[in-house]
C-alpha positions as CSV (number, residue, x, y, z in Angstrom):
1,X,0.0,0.0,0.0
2,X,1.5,3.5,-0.8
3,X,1.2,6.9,1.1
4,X,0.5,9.5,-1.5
5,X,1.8,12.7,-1.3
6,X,1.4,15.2,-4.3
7,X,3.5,17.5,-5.6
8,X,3.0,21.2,-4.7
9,X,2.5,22.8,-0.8
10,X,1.7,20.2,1.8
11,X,-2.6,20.0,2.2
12,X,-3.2,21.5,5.8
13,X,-3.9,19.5,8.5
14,X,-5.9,16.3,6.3
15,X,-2.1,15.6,5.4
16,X,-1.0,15.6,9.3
17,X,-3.7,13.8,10.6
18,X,-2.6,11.3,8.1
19,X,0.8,11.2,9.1
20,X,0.5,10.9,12.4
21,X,-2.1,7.8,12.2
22,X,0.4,6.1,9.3
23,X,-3.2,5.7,7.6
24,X,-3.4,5.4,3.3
25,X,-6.1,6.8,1.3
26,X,-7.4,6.9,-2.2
27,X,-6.0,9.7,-4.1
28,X,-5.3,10.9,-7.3
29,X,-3.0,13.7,-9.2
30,X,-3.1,15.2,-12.6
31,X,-0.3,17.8,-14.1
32,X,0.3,19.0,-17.6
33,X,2.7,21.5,-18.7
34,X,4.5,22.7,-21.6
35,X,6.7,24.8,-23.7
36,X,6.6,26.3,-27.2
37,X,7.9,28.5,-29.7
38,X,6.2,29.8,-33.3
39,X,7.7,32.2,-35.4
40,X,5.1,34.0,-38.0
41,X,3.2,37.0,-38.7
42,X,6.2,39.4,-38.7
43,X,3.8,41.6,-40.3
44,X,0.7,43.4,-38.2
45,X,0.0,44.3,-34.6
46,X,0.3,41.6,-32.2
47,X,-1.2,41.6,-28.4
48,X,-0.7,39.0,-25.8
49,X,-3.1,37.8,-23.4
50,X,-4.0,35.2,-20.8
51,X,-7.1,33.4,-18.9
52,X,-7.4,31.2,-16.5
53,X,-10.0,28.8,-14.6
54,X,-9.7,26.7,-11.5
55,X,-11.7,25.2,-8.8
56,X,-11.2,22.5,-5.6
57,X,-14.1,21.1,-4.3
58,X,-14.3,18.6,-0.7
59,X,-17.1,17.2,0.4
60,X,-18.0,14.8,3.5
61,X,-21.6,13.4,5.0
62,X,-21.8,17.1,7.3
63,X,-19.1,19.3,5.9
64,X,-18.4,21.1,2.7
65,X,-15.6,23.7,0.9
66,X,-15.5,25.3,-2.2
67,X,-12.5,27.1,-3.5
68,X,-10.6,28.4,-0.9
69,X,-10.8,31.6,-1.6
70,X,-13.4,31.0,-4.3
71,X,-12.9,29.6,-8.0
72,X,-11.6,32.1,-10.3
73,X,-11.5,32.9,-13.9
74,X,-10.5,35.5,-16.2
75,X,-8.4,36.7,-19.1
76,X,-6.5,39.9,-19.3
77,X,-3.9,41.6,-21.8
78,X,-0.1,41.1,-20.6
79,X,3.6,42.4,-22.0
80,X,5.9,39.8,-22.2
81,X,8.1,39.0,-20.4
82,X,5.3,38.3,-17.6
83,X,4.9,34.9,-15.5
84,X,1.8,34.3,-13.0
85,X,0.6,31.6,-10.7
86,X,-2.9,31.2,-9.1
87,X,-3.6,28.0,-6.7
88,X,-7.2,27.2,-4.9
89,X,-8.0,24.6,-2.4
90,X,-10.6,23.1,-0.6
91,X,-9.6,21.8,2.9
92,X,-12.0,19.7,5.0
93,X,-10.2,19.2,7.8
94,X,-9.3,16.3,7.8
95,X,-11.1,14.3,5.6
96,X,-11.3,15.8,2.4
97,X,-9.2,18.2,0.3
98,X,-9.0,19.3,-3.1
99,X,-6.1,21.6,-4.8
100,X,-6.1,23.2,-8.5
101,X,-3.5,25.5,-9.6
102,X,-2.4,27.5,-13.0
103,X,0.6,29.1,-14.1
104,X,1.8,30.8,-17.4
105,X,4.9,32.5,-18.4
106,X,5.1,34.7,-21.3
107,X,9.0,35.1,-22.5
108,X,10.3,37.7,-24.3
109,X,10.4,38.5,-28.3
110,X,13.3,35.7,-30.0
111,X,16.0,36.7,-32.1
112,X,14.1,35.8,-35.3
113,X,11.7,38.0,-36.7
114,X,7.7,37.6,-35.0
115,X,9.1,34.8,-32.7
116,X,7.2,34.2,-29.9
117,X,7.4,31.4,-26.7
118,X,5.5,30.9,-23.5
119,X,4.5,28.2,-21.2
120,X,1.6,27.1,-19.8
121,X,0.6,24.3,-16.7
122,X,-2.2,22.8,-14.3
123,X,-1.5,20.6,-11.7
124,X,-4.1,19.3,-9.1
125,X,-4.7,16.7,-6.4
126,X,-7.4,15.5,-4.1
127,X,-7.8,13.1,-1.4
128,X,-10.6,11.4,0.7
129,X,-9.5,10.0,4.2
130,X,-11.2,6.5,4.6
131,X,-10.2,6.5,8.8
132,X,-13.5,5.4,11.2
133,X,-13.8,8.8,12.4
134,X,-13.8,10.7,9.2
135,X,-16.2,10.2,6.8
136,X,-14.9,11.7,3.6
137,X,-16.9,11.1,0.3
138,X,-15.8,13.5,-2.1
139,X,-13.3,15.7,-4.0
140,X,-12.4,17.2,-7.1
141,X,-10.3,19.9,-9.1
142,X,-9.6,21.4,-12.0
143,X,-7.8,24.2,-13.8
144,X,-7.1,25.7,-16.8
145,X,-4.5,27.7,-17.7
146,X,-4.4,29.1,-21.8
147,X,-2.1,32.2,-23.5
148,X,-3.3,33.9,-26.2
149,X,-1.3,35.7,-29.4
150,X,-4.0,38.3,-31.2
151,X,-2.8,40.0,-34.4
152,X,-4.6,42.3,-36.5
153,X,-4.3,43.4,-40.6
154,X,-2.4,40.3,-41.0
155,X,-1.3,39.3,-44.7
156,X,1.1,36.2,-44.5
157,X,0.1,33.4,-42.4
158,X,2.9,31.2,-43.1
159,X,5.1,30.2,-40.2
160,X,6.9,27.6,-37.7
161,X,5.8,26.3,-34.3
162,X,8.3,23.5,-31.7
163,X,6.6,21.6,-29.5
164,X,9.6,22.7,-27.8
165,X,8.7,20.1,-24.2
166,X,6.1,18.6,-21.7
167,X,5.3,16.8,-19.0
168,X,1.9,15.4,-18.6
169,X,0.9,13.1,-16.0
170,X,-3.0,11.2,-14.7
171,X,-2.1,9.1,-11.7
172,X,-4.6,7.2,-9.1
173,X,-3.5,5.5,-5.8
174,X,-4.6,2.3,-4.1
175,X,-6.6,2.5,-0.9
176,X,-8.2,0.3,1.4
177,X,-11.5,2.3,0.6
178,X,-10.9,0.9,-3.1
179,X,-12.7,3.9,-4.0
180,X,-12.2,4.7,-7.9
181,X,-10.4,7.6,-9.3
182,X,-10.7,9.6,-12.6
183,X,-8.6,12.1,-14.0
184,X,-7.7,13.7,-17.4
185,X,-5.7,16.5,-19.4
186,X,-5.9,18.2,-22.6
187,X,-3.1,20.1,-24.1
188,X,-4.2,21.8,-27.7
189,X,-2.7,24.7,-29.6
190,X,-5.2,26.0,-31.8
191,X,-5.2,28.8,-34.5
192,X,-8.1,30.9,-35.8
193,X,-8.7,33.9,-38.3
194,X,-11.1,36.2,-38.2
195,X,-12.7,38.9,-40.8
196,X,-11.3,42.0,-39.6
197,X,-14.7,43.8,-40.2
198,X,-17.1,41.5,-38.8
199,X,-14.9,39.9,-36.0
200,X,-16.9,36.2,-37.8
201,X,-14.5,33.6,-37.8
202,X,-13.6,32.6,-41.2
203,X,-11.5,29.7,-40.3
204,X,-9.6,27.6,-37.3
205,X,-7.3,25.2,-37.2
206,X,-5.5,22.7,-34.7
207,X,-1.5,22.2,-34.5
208,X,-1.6,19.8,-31.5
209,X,-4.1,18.4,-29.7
210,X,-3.0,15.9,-26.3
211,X,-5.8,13.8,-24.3
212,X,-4.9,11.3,-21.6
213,X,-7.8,9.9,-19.4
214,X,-7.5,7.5,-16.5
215,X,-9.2,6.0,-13.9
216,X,-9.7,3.3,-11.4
217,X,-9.1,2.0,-7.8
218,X,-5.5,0.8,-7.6
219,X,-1.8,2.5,-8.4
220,X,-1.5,3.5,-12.1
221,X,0.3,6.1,-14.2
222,X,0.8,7.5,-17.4
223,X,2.9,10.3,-18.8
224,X,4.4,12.3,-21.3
225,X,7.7,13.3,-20.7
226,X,9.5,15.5,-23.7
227,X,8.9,12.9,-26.2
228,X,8.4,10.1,-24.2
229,X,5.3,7.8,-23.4
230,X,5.5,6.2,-20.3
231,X,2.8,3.9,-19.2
232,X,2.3,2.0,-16.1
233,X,-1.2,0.5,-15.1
234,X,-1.3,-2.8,-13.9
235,X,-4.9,-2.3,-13.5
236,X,-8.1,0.2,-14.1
237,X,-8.5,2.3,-17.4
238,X,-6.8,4.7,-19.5
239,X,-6.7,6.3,-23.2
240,X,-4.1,8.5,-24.7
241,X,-5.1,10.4,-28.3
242,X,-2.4,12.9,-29.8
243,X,-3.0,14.8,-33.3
244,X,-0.1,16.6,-34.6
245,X,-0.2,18.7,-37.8
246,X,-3.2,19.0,-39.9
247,X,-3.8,19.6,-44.0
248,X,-1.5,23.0,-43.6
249,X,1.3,21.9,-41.8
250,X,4.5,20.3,-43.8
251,X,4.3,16.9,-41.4
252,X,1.3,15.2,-39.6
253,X,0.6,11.7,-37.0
254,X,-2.0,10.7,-34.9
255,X,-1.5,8.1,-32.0
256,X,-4.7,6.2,-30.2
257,X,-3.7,4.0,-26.7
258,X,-6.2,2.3,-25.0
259,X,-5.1,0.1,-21.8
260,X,-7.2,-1.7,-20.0
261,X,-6.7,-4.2,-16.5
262,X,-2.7,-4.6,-17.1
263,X,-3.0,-5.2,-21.1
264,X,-3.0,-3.3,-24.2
265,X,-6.6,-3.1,-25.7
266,X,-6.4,-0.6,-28.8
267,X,-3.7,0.9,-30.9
268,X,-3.7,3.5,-33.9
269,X,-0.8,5.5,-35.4
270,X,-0.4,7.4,-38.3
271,X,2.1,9.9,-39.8
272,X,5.0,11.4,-37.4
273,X,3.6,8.4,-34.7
274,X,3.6,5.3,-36.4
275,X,5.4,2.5,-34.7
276,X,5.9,3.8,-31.6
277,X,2.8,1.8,-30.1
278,X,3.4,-1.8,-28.5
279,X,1.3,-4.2,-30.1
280,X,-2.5,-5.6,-29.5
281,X,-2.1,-7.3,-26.1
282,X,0.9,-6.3,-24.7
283,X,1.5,-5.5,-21.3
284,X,-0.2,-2.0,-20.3
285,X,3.7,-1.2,-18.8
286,X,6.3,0.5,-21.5
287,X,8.2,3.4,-22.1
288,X,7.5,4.6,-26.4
289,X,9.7,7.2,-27.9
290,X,7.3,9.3,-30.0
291,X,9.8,12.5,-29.9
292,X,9.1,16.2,-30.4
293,X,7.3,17.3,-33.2
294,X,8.3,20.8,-35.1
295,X,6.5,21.9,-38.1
296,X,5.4,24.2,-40.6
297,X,2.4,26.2,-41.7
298,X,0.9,27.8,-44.6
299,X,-2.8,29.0,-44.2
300,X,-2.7,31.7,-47.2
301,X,-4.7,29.7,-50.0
302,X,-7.0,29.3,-46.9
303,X,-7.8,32.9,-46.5
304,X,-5.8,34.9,-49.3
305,X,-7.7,38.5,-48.0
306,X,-5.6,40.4,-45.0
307,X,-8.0,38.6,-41.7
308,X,-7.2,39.0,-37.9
309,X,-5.9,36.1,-36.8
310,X,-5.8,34.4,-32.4
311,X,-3.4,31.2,-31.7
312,X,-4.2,29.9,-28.5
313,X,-1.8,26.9,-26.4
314,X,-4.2,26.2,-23.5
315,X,-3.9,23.0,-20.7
316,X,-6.5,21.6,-19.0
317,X,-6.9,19.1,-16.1
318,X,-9.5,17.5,-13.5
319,X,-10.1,14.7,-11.8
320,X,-12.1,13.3,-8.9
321,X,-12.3,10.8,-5.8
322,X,-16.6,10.4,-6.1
323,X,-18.6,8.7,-3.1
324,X,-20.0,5.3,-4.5
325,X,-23.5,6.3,-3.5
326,X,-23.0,9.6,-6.1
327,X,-25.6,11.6,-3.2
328,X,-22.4,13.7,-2.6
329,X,-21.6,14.2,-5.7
330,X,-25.3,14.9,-6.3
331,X,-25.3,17.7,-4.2
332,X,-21.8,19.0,-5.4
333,X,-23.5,19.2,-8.8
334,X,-21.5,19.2,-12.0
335,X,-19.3,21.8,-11.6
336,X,-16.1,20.3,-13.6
337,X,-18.1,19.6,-17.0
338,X,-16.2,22.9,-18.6
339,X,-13.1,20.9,-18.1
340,X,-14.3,17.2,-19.4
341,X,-14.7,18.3,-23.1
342,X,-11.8,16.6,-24.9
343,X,-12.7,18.7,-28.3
344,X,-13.5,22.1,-28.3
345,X,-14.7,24.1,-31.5
């Protein structure tokens, strides 16, 4: 049986009582993060921006805490270089506790021309003590973290953009509550034009587009580390589905993973991914080099006319430890379904 203990500030006094008692719990932890660079648009004015969403919920049979201080969201204009970090929790004391946090850094202009980089990242956790004399039933987070590049009068909308790194990580714990987990990211970067008198969009396209789901009762793992694919469920559920490129871009791939109960249930690669995937079958615990991907753009037999164009490199996690009965989560009502889209228009 493992003690889990998340990345990130220590959780108040849950954590303590825990401690001190040597007791385990059901848990689970979600973090996604990355890095990038594009180069385009040296033409036009360009203005940065970011928004951000995240909530923590707890819940037990007489107590309840939302947001700690309260969920927040928003989206303001920023000069780069600029770097923020917001965190919420929800702290039962000591039974349940729930922690989402965002963070964004916008870097300076590159020595090329219209280059641009940033970073973006989410990380949460969430625990439910199953001890005699705490009755914890439920807790969730989630957060959202995105940065946003508007130009206007723009005439070429040719270009590069590096998946420069990552690290992306869905994790659940085993408990003696068996209670099961779920937990996913998302990880797209997105690009959209717009007619310059209307403000209609004309067109939108996706450079990347990362989804990893899992979920169960027992210790399980899987994560993207700067290239790398490394899974690790003996048991429960999981998916992983990356897009890279699209009809624009000078290189493309697609990988589907499905794992299910220690095994390797469906596999689909195409492009820049193929090969990478163990087979039908296999045991649901590898490491897969599927490397970086860089690439190129050219969206100007798309929209020949001078548009307003937005790119957008956005992460996204949640997760949560329900109550089997669901009357918690019932009364929590569904407060994370911004967060559970894995495709957004």
């Amino acid at each position: 049986m493992k003690r889990f203990f998340a990345t990130g500030p220590m959780f108040g006094r849950g954590v303590l009582v825990c401690v001190v008692l040597g007791c385990t719990f059901p848990a689970w932890a979600w973090k996604a993060e990355k890095d990038f660079s594009f180069k385009m648009f040296p033409q036009g004015s360009l203005k940065p921006s970011v928004a951000w969403t995240y909530k923590a919920e707890a819940m037990s049979q007489t107590l309840s805490a939302i947001s700690n201080p309260p969920a927040r969201s928003g989206k303001v204009a920023v000069t780069a270089p600029s770097t923020d970090t917001k965190t919420v929790t929800a702290d039962l004391r000591p039974d349940a506790f729930g922690e989402a946090k965002s963070w964004y850094t916008l870097f300076g202009p590159g020595p090329a021309e219209g280059e641009r980089s940033g970073r973006v990242g989410v990380e949460g956790s969430a625990y439910i003590l199953p001890l005699p004399l705490f009755t914890g039933v439920f807790a969730s987070s989630a957060a959202k973290s995105e940065i946003g590049w508007q130009w206007t009068d723009v005439n070429r909308k040719t270009g590069e953009l590096r998946w420069v790194g990552m690290y992306h990580r869905v994790a659940t714990t085993a408990g003696p509550a068996k209670t099961k987990q779920s937990q996913s990211i998302r990880d797209p970067i997105d690009i959209r034009f717009f007619d310059r008198l209307t403000d209609d969009v004309l067109f939108t396209d996706s450079f990347f587009d990362v989804f990893m789901e899992l979920s169960g009762d027992g210790d399980g793992s899987m994560t993207l580390d700067s290239g790398k694919l490394i899974v690790d469920t003996p048991a429960g559920a999981g998916t992983v589905h990356i897009n890279a490129g699209s009809d624009y871009t000078d290189v493309r791939g697609s990988l589907e993973l499905a794992v299910n109960n220690g095994v390797v249930t469906g596999v689909n690669t195409t492009g820049v991914f193929a090969g990478t995937m163990p087979a039908l079958g296999s045991p649901a615990q590898f490491v897969a080099n599927i490397g970086l991907v860089d690439l190129k753009f050219d969206y100007d037999r798309v929209t020949p006319q001078t548009v307003n164009a937005e790119l957008r490199a956005t992460v996204e996690g949640s997760g949560a430890v329900p109550e089997p009965s669901g009357a918690a989560a019932l009364l929590i009502g569904s407060a994370l379904t911004v967060f559970r889209s894995r495709k957004q228009g």
